[in-house]
Backbone as JSON, one array per atom type, in Angstrom:
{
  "sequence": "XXXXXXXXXXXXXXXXXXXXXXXXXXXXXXXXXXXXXXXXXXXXXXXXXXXXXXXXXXXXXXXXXXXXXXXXXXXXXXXXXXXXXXX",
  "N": [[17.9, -11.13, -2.59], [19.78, -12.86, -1.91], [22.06, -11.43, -0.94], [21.14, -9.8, 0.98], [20.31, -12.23, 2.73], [23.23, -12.84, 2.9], [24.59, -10.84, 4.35], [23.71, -11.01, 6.75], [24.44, -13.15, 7.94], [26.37, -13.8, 9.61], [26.0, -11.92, 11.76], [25.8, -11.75, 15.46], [24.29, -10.99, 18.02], [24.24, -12.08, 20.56], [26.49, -12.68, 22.49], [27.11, -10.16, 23.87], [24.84, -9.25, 24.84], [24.04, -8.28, 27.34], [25.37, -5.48, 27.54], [23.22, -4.14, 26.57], [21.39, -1.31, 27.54], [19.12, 0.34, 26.76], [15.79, 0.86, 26.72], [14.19, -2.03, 24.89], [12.06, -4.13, 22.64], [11.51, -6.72, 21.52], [10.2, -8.18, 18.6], [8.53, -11.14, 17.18], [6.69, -12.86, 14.56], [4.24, -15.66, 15.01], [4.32, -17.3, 12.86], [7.1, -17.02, 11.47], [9.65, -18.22, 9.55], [12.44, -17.62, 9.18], [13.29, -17.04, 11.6], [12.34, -19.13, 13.61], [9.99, -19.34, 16.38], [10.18, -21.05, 17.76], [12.57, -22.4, 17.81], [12.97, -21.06, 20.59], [15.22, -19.33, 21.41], [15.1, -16.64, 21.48], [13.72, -16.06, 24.06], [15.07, -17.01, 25.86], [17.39, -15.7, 25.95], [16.07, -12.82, 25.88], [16.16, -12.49, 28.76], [18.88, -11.66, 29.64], [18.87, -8.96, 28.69], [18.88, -5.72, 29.86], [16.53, -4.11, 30.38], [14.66, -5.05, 28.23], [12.21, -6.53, 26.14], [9.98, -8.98, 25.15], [8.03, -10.23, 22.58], [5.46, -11.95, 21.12], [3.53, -12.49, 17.96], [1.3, -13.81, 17.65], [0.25, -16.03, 15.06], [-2.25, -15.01, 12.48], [-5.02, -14.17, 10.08], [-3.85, -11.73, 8.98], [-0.88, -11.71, 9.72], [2.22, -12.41, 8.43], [4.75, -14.59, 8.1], [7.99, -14.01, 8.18], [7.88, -12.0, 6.75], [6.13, -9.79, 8.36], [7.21, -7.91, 9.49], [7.03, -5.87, 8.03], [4.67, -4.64, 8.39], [3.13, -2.63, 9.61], [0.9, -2.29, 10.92], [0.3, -3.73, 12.28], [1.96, -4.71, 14.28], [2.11, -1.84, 15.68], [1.6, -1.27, 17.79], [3.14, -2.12, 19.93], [5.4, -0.59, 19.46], [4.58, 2.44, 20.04], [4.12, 1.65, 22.38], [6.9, 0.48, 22.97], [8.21, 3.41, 22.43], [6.85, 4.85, 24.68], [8.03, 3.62, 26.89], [10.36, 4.48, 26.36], [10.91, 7.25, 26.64]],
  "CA": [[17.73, -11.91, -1.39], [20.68, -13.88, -1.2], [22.45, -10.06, -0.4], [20.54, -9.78, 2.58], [20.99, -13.58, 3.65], [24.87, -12.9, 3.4], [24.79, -9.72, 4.9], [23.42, -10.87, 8.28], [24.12, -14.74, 8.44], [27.52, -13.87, 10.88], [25.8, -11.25, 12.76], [25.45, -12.43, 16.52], [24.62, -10.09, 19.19], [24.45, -12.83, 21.82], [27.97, -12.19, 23.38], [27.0, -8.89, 24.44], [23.46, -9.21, 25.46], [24.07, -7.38, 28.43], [25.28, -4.48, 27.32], [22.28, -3.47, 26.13], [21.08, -0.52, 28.48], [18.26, 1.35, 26.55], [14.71, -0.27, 26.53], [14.08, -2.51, 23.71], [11.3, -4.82, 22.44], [11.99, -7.76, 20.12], [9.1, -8.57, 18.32], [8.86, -11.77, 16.16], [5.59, -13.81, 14.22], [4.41, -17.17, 15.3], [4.75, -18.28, 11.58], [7.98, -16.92, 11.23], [10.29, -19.51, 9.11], [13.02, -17.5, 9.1], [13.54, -17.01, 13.09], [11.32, -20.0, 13.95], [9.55, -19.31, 17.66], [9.97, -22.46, 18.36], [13.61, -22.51, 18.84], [12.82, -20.53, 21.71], [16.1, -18.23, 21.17], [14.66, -15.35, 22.04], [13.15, -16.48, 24.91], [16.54, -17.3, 26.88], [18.12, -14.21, 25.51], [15.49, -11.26, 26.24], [16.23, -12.38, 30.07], [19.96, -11.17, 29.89], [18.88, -7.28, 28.05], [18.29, -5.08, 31.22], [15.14, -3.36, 29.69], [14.43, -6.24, 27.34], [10.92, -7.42, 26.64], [9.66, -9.76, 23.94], [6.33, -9.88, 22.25], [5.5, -13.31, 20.14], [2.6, -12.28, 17.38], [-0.11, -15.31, 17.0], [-0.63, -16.05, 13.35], [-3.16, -14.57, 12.04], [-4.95, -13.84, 8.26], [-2.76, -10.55, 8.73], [-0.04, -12.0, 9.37], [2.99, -12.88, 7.06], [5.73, -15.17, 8.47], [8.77, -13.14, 8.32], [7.52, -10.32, 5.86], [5.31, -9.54, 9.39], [8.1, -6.92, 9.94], [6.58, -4.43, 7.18], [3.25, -4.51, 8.49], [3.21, -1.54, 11.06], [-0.62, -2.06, 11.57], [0.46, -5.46, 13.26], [2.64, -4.46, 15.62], [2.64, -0.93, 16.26], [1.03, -0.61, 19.1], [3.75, -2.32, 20.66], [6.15, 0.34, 19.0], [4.07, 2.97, 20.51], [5.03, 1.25, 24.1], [8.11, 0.78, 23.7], [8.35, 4.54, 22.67], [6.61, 5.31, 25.95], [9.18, 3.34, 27.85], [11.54, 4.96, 26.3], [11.17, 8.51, 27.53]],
  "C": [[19.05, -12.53, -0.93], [21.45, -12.27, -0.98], [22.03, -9.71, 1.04], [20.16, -10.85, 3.36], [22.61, -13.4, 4.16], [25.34, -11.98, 4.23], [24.71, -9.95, 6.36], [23.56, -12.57, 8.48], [25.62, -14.75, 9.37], [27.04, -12.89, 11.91], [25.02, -12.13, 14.09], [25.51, -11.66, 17.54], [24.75, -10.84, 20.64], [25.47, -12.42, 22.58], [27.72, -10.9, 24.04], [25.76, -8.48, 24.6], [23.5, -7.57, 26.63], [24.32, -6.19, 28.61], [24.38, -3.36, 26.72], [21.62, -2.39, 27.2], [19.12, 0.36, 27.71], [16.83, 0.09, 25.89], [14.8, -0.89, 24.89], [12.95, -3.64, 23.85], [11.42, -5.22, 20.95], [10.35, -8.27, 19.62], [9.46, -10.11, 17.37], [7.09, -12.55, 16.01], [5.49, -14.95, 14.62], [5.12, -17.88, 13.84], [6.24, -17.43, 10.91], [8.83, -17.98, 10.66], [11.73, -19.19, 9.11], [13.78, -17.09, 10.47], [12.52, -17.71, 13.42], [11.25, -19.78, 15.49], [9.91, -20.58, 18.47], [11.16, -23.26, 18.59], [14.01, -22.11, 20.1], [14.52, -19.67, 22.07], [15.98, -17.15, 22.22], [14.16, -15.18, 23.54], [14.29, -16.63, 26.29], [16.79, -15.97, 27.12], [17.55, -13.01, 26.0], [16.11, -11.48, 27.75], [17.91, -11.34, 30.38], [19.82, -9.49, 28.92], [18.2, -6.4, 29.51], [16.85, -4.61, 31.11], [14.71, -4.01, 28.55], [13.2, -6.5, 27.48], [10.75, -8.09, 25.06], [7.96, -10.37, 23.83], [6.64, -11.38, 20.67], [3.87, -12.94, 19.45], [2.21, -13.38, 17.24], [0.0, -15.16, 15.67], [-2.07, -15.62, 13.28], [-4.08, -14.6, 10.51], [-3.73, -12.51, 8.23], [-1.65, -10.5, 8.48], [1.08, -12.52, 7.94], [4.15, -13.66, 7.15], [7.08, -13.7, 8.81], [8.81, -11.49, 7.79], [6.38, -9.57, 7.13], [6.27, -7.78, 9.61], [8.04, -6.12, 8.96], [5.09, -4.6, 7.41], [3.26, -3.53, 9.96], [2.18, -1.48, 11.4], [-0.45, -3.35, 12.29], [0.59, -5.3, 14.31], [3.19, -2.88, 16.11], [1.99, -0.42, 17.11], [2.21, -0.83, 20.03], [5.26, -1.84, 20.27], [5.97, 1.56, 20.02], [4.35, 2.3, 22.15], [6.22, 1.26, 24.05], [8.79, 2.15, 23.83], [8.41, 5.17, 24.09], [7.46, 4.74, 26.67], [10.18, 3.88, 27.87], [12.23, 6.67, 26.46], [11.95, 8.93, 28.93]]
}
């Protein structure tokens, strides 16, 4: 764990938002602790990705805070869209 805290605790794509050209969809959990919703981050940010959309999962029993992002029965429907957008 602490390997994959150090690994990504300088990465910052902010500065170059905009260069983003090819659809994308940020997903994140309400009970996320480790990108808390509720700094509203993401929320600023999707506006400056040209093809940017952002999808905020409700808690659920399914859910898992941040471990949400190995559950592909959660959120892959909205995989499956962004696919289709991305044709």
């Amino acid at each position: 764990m602490l390997y994959y805290f150090d690994a990504s605790r300088n990465y910052n794509p902010e500065p170059q938002l905009e260069k983003i050209s090819a659809p994308l969809t940020a997903i994140n959990s309400a009970d996320d602790a480790i990108n808390p919703p509720e700094l509203k981050i993401i929320d600023r940010d999707i506006e400056r990705v040209k093809n940017g959309k952002f999808v905020l999962l409700p808690i659920s029993d399914e859910t898992r805070g941040h471990g949400t992002h190995s559950l592909p029965a959660i959120w892959g429907n909205h995989l499956a869209e962004l696919l289709e957008r991305s044709k």
